[in-house]
N, C-alpha and C positions, 0 to 999 in steps of 0.2 A: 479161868476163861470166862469171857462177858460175851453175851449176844446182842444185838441189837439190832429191831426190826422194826424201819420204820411202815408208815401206810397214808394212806393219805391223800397223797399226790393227785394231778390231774391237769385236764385245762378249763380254764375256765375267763371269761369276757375280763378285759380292764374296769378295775371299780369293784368286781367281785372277790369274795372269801372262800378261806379251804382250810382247814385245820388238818395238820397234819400230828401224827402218833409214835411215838418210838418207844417198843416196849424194850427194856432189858430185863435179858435173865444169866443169871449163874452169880459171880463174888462182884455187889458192887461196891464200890470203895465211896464211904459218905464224904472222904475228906475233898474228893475232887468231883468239880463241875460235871454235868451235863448240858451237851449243846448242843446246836443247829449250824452247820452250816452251808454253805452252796458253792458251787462250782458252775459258772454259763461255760459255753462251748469257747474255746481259744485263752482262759481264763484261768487267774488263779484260784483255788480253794480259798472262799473269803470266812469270816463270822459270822456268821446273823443276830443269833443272843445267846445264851449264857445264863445256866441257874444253878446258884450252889443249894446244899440239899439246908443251909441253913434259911434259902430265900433270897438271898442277893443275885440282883440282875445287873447284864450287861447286854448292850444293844449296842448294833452297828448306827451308824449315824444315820445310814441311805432307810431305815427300818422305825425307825424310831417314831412312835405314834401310830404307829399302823401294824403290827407285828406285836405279840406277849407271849413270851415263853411260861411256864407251870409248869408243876411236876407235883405228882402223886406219888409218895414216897413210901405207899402201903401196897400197890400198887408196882413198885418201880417203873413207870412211865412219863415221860415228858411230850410235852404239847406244845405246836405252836401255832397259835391261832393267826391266820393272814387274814387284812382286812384291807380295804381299798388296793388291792392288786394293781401293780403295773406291769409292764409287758418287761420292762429292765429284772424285774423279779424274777425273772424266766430260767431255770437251771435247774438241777440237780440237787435235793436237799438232803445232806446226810445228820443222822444222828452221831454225837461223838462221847466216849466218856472215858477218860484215863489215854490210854493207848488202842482205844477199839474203835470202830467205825461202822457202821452199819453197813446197807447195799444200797442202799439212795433211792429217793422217788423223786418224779418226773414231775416238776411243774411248769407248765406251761400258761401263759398269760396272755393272751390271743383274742380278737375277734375275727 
């Protein structure tokens, strides 16, 4: 069994950052990615990025230069730093790894 909790979340102005945290604990499997992804309200569950415990990334295209994924792998935590916020960014951010999902935190991108 995996947990996974993210933190993070918030609202905050367009143009602004938030780094959001997802610790896991209990069996984590190094062979498979840790990842990000979101859900807005009427929408499907998308990708955001993607990081294998070797260090290979994957970014969604709408993310790409504004958004890095990391992971602390002594730690088991992954990170994803949002930078230049837009209000499209606006959803539900869950942690994911193997078959588990975290509870999601709330970003909102607002003035």
């Amino acid at each position: 069994q995996v947990q996974l909790v993210e933190s993070g979340g918030g609202l905050v102005q367009p143009g602004g950052s938030l780094r959001l945290s997802c610790a896991a604990s209990g069996r984590i499997f190094s062979i498979y990615a840790m990842g990000w992804y979101r859900q807005a309200p009427g929408k499907q569950r998308e990708l955001v990025a993607a990081i294998t415990s070797g260090g290979n990334l994957n970014y969604a295209d709408s993310v790409k230069g504004r958004f890095t994924i990391s992971r602390d792998n002594a730690k088991n935590t992954v990170y994803l730093q949002m930078n230049s916020l837009k209000p499209e960014d606006t959803a539900v951010y869950y942690c994911h790894h193997y078959v588990y999902w975290g509870q999601g935190t709330q970003v909102t991108v607002s003035s």
